[in-house]
Biopython code that builds the backbone (N, CA, C, O; Angstrom):
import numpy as np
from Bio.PDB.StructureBuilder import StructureBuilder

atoms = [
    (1, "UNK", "N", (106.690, 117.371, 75.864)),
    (1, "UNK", "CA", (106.678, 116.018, 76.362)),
    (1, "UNK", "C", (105.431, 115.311, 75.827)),
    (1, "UNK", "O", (104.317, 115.790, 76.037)),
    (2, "UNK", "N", (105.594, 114.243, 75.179)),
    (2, "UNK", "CA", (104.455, 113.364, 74.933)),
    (2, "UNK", "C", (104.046, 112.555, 75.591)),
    (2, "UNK", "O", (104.701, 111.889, 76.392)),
    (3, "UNK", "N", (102.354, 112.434, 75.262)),
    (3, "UNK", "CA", (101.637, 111.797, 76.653)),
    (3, "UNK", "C", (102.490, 110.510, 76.690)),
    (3, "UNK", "O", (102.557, 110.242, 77.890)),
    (4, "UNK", "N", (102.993, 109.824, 76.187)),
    (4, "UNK", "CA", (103.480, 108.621, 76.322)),
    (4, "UNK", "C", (104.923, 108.738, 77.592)),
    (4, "UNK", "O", (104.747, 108.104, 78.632)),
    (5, "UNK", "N", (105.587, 109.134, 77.517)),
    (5, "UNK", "CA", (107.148, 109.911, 78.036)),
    (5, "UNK", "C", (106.109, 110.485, 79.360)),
    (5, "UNK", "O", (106.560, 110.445, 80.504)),
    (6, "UNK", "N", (105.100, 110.864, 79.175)),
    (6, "UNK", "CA", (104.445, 111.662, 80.425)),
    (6, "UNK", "C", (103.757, 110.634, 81.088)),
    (6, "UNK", "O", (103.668, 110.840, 82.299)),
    (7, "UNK", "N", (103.108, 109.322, 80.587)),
    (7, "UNK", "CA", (103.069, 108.342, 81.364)),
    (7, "UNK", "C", (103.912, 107.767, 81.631)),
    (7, "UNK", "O", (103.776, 107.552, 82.835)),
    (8, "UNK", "N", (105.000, 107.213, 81.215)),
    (8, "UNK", "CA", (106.143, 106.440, 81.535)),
    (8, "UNK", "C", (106.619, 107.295, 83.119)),
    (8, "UNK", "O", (106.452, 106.682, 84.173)),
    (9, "UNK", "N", (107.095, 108.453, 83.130)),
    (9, "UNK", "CA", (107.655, 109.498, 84.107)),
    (9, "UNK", "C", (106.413, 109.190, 85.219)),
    (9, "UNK", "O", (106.895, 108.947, 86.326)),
    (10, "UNK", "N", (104.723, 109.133, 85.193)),
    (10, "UNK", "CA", (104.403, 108.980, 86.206)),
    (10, "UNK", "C", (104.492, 107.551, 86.899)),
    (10, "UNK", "O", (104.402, 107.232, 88.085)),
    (11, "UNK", "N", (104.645, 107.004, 86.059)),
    (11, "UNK", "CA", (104.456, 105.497, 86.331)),
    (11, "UNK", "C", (105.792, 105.016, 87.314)),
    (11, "UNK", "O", (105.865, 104.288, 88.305)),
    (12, "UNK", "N", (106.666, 105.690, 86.639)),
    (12, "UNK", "CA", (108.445, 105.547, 87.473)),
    (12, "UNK", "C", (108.599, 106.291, 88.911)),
    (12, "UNK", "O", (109.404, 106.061, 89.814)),
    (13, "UNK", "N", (107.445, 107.367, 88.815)),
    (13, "UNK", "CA", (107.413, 108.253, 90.462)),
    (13, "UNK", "C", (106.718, 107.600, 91.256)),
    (13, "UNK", "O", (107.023, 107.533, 92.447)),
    (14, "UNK", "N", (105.350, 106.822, 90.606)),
    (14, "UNK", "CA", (104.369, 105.921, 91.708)),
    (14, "UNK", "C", (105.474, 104.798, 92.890)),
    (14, "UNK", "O", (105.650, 104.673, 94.102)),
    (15, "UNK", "N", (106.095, 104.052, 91.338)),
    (15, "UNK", "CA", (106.602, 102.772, 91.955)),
    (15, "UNK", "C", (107.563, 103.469, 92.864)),
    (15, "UNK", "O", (107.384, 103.239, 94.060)),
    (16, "UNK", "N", (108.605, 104.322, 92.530)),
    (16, "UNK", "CA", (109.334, 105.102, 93.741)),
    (16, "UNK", "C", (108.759, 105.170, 94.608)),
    (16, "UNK", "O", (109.079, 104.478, 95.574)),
    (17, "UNK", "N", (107.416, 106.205, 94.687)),
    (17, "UNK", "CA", (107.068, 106.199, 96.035)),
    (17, "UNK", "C", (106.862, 105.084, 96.654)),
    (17, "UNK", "O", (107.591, 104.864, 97.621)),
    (18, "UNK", "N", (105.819, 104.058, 96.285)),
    (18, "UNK", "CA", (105.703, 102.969, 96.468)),
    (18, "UNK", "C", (107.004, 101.935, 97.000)),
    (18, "UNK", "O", (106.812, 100.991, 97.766)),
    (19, "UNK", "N", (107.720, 102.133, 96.701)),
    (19, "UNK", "CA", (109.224, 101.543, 97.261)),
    (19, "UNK", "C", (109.656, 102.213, 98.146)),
    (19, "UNK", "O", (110.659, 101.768, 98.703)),
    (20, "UNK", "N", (109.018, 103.706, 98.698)),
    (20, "UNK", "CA", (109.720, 103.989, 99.620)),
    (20, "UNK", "C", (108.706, 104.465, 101.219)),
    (20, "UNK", "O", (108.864, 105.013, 102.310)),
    (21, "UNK", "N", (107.692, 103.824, 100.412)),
    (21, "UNK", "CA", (106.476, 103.073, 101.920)),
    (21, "UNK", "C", (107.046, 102.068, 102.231)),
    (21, "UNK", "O", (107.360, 102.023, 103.421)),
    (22, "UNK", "N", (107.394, 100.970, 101.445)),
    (22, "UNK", "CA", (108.114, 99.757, 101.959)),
    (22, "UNK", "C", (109.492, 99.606, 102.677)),
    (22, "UNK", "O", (109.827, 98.675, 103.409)),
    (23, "UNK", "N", (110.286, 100.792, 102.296)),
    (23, "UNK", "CA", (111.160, 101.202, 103.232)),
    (23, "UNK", "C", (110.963, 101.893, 104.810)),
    (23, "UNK", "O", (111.635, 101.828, 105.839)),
    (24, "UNK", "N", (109.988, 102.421, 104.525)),
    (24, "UNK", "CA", (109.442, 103.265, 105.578)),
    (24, "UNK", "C", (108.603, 102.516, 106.457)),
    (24, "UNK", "O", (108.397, 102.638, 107.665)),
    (25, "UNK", "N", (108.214, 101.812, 105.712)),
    (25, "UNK", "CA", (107.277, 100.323, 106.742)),
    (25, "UNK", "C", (108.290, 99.611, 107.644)),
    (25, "UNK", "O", (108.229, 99.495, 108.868)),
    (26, "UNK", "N", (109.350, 99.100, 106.707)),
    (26, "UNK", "CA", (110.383, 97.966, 107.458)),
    (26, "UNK", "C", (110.989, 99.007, 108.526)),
    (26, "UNK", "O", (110.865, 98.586, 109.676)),
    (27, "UNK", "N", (111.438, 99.908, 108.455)),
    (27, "UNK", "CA", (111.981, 101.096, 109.485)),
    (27, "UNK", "C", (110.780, 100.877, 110.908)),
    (27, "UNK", "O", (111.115, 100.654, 112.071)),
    (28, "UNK", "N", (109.825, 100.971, 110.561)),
    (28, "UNK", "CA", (108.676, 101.221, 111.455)),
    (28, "UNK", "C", (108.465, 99.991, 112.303)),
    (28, "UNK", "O", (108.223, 100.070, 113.508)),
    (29, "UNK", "N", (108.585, 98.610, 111.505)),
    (29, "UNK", "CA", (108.926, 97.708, 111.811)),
    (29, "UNK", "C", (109.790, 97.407, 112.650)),
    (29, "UNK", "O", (109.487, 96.853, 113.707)),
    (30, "UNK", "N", (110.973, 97.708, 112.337)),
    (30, "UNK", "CA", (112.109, 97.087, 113.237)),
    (30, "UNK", "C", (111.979, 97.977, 114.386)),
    (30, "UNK", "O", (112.468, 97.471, 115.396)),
    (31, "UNK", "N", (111.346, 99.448, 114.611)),
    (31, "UNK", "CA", (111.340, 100.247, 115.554)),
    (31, "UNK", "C", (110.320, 99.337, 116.816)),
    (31, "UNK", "O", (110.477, 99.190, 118.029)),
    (32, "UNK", "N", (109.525, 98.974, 116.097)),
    (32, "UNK", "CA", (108.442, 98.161, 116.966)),
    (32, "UNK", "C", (109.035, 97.078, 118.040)),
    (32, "UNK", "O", (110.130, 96.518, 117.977)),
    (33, "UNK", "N", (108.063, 96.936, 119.006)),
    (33, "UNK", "CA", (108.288, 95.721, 119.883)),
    (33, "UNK", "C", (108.450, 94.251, 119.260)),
    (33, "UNK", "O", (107.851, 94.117, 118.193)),
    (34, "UNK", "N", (109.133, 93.139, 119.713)),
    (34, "UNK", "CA", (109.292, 91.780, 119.134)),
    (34, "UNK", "C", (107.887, 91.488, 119.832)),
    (34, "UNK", "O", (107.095, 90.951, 119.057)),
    (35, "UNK", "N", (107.463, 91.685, 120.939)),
    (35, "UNK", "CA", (106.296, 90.894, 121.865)),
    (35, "UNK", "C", (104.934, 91.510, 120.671)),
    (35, "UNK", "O", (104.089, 90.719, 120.252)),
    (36, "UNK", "N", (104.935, 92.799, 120.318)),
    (36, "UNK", "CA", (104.097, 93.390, 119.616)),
    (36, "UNK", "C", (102.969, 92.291, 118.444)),
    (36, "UNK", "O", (101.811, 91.889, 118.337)),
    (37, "UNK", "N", (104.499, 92.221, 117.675)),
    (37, "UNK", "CA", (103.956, 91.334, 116.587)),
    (37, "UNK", "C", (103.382, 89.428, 117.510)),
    (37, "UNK", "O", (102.350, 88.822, 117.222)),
    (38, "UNK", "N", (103.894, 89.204, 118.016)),
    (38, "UNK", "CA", (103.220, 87.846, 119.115)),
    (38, "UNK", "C", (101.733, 88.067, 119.485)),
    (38, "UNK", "O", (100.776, 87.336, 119.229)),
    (39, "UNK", "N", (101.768, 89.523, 120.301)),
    (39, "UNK", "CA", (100.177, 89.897, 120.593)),
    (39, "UNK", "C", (99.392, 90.265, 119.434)),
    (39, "UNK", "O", (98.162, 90.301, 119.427)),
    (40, "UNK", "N", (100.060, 90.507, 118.562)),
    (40, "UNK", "CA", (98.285, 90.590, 117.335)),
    (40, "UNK", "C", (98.700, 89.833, 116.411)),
    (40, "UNK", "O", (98.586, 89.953, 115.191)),
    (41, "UNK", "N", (99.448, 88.624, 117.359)),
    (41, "UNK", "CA", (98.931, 87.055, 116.123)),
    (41, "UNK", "C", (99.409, 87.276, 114.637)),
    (41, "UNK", "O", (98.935, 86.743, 113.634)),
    (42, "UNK", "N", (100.345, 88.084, 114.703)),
    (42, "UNK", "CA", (101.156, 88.616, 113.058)),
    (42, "UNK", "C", (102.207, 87.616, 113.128)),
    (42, "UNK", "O", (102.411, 86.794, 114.022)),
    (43, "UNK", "N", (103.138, 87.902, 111.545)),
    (43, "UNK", "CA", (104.448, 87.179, 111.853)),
    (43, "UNK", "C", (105.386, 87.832, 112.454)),
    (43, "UNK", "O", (104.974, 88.917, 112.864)),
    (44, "UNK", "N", (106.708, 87.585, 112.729)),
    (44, "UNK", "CA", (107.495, 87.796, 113.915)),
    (44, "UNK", "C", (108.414, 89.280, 112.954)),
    (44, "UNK", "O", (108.729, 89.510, 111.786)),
    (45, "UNK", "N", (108.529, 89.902, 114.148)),
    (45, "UNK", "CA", (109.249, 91.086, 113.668)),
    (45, "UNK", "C", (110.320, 91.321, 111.763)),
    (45, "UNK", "O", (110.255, 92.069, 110.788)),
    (46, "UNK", "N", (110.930, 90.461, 112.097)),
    (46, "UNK", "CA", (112.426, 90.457, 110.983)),
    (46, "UNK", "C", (111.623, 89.412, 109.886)),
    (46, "UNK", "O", (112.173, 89.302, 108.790)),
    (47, "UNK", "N", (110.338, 88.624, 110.109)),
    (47, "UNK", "CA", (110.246, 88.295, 108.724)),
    (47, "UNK", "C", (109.164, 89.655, 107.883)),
    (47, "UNK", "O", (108.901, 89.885, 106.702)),
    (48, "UNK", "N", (108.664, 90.499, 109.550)),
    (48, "UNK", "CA", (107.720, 91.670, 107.917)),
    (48, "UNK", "C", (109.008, 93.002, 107.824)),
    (48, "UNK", "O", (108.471, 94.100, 107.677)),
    (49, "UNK", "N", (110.012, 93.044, 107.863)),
    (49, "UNK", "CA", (111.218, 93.549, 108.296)),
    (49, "UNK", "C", (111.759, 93.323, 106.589)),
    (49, "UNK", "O", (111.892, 94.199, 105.734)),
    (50, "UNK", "N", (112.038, 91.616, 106.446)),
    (50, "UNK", "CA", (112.357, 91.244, 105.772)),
    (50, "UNK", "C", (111.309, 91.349, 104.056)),
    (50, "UNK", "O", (111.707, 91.631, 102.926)),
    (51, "UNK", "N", (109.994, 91.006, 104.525)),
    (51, "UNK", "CA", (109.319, 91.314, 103.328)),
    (51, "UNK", "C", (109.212, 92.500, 103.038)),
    (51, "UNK", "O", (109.171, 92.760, 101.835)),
    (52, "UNK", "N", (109.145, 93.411, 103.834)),
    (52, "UNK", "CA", (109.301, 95.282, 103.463)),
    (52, "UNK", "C", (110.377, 95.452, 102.603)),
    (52, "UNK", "O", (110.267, 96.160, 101.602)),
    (53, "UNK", "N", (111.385, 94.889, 102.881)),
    (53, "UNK", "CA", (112.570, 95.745, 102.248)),
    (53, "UNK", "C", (112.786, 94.500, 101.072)),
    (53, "UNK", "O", (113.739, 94.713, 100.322)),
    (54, "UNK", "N", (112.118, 93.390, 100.851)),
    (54, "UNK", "CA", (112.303, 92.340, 99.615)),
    (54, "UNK", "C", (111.328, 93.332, 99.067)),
    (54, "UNK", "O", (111.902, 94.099, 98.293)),
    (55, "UNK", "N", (109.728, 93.647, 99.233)),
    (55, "UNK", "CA", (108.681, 93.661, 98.453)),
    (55, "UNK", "C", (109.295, 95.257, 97.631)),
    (55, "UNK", "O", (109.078, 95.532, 96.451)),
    (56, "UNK", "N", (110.217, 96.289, 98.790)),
    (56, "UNK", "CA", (110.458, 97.436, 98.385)),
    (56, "UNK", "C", (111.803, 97.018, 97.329)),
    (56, "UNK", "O", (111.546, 97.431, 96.198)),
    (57, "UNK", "N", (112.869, 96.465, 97.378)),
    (57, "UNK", "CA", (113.483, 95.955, 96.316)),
    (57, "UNK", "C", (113.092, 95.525, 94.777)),
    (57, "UNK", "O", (113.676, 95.832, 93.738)),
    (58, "UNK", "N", (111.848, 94.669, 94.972)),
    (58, "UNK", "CA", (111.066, 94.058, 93.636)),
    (58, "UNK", "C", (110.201, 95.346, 93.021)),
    (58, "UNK", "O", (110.076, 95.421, 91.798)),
    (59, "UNK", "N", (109.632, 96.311, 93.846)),
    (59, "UNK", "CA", (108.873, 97.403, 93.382)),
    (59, "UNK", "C", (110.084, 98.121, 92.232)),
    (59, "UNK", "O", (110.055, 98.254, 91.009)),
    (60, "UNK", "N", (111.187, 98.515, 93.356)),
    (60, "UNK", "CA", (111.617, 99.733, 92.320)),
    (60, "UNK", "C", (112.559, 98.964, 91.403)),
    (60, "UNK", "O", (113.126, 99.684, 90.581)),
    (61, "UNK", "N", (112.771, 98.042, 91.368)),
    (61, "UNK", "CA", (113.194, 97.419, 90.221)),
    (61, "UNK", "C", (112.242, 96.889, 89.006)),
    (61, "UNK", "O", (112.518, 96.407, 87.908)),
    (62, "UNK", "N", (111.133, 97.148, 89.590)),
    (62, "UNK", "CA", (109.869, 96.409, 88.483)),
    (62, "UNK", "C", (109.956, 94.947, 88.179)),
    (62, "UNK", "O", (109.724, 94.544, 87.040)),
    (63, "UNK", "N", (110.260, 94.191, 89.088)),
    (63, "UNK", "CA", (110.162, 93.015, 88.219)),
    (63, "UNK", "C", (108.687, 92.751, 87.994)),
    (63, "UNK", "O", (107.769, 93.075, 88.746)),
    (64, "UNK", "N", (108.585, 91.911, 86.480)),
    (64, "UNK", "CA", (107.084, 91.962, 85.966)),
    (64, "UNK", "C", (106.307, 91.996, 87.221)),
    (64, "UNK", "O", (105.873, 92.959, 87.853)),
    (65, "UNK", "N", (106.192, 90.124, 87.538)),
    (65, "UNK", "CA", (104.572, 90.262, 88.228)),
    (65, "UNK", "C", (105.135, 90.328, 89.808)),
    (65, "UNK", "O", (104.084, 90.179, 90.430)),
    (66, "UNK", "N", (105.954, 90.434, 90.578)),
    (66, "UNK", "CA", (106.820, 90.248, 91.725)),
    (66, "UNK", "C", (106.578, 91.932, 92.105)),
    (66, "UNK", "O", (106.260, 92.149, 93.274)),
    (67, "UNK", "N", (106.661, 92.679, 91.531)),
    (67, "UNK", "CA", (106.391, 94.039, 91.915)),
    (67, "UNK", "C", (104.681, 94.249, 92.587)),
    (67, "UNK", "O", (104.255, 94.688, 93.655)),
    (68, "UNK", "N", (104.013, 93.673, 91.317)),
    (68, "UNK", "CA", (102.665, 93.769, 92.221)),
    (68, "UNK", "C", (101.942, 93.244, 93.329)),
    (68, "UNK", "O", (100.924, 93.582, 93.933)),
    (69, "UNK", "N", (102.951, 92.114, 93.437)),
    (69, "UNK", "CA", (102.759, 91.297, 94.517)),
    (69, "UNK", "C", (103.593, 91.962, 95.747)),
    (69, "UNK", "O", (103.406, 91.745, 96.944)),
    (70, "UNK", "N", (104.305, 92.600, 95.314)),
    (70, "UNK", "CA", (105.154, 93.678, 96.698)),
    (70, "UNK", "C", (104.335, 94.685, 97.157)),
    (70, "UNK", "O", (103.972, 94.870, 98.319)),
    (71, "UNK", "N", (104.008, 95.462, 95.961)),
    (71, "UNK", "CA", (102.608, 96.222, 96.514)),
    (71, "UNK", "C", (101.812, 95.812, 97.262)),
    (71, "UNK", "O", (101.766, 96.242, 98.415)),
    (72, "UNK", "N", (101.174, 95.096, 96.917)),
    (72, "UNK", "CA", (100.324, 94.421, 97.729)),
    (72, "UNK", "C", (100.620, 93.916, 99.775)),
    (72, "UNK", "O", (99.885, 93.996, 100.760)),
    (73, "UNK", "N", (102.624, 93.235, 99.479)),
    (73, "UNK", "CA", (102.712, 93.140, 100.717)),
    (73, "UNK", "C", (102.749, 94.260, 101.614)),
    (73, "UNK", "O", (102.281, 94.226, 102.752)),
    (74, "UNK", "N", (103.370, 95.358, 101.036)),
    (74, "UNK", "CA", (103.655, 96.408, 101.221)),
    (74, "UNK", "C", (102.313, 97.751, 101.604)),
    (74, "UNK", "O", (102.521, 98.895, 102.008)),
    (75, "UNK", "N", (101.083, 97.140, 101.324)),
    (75, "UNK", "CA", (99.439, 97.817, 101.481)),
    (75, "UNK", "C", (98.869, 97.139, 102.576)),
    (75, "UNK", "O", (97.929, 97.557, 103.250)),
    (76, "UNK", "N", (99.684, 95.704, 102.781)),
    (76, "UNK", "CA", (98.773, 94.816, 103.897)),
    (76, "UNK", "C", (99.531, 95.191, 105.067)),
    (76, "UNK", "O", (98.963, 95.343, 106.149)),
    (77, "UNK", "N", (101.297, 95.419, 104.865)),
    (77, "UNK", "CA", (101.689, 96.272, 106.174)),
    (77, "UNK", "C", (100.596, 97.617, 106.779)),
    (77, "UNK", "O", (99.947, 97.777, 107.813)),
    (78, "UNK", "N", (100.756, 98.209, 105.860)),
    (78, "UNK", "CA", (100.467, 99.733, 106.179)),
    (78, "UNK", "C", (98.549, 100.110, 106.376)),
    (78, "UNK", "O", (98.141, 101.173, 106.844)),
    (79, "UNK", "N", (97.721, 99.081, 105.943)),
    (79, "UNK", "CA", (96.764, 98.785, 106.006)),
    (79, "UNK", "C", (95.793, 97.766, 107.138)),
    (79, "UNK", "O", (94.621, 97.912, 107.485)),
    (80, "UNK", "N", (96.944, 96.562, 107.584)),
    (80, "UNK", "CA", (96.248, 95.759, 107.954)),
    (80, "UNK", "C", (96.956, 95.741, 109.421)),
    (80, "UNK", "O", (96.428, 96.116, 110.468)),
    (81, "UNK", "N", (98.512, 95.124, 109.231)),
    (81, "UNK", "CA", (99.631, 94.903, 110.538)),
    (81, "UNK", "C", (99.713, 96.008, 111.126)),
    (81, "UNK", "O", (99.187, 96.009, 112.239)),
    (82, "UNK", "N", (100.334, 97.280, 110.688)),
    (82, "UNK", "CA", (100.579, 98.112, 111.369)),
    (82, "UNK", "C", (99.664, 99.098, 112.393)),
    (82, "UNK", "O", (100.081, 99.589, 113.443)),
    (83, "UNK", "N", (98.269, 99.268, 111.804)),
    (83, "UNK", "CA", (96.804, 99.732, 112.781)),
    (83, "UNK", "C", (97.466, 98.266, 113.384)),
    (83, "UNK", "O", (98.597, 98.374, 113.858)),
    (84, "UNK", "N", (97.131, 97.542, 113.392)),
    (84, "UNK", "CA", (96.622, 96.133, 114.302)),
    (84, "UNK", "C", (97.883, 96.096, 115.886)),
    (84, "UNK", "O", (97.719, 95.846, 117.080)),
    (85, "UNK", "N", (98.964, 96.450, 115.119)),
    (85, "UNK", "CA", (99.930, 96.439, 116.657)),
    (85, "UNK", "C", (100.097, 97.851, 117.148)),
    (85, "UNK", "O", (100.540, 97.990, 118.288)),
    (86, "UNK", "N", (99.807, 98.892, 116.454)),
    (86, "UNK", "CA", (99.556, 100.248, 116.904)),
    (86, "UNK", "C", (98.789, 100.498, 118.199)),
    (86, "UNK", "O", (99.182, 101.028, 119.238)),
    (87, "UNK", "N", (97.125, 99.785, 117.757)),
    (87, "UNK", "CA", (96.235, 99.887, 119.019)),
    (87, "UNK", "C", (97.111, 99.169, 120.135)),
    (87, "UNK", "O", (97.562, 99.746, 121.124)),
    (88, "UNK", "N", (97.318, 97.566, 119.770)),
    (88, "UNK", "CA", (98.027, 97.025, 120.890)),
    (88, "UNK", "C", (98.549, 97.548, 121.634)),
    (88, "UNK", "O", (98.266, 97.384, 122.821)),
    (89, "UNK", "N", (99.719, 98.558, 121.148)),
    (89, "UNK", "CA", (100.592, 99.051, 121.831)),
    (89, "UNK", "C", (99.996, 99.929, 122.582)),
    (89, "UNK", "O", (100.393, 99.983, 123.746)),
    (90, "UNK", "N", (98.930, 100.829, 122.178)),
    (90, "UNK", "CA", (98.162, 101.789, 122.579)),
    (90, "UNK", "C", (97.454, 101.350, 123.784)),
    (90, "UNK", "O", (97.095, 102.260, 124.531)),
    (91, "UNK", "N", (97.099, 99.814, 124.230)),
    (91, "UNK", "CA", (96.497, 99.205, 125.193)),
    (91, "UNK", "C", (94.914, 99.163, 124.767)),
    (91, "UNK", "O", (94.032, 99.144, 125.625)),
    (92, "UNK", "N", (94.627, 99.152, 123.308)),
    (92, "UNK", "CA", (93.512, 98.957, 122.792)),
    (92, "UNK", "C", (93.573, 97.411, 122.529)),
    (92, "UNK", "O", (94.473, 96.997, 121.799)),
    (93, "UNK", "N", (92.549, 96.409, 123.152)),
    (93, "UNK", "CA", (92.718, 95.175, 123.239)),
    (93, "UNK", "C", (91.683, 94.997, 122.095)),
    (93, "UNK", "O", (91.863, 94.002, 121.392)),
    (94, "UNK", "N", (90.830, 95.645, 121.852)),
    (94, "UNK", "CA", (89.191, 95.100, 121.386)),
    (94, "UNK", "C", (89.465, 94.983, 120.052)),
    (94, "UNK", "O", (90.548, 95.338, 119.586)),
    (95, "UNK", "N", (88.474, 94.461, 119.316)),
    (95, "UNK", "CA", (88.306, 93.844, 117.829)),
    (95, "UNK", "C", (88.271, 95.180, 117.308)),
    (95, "UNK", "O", (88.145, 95.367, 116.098)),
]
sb = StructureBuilder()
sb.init_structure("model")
sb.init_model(0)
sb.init_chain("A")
sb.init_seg("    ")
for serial, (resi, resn, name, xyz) in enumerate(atoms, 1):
    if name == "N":
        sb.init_residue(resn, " ", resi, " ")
    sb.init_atom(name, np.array(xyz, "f"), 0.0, 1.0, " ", f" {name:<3s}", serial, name[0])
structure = sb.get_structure()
């Protein structure tokens, strides 16, 4: 296998995985409370529902620059929203 064919192959497993956090996000999502997303001031359930499974669509299809911008939505779920209504739920109120 040449390094080239051997980057291409990793590059095609990242975005997979990567498409299938965004699946795994929107799942996690819709499992969640509607009041959830209200109390930590996020958007409402079915639109990060909806961007999970758009941003995970644009990933594993690669579109040029629409993929990296899915990543991205798809890092601010799992990074930013999801800790943030986790504690909530947890009855962790504090900053």
């Amino acid at each position: 296998m040449t390094l080239i064919a051997t980057y291409i192959l990793f590059e095609q497993v990242l975005f997979a995985l990567i498409a299938l956090t965004g699946v795994a996000g929107a799942f996690f999502a819709l499992t969640t409370r509607d009041d959830a997303f209200q109390a930590g001031d996020r958007q409402t359930k079915w639109i990060w529902v909806a961007i999970l499974v758009g941003s995970a669509f644009v990933v594993i299809t690669r579109v040029p620059f629409l993929s990296w911008a899915g990543m991205v939505a798809i890092g601010v779920y799992w990074f930013d929203v999801r800790p943030h209504l986790k504690s909530i739920l947890n009855g962790n109120y504090s900053w």
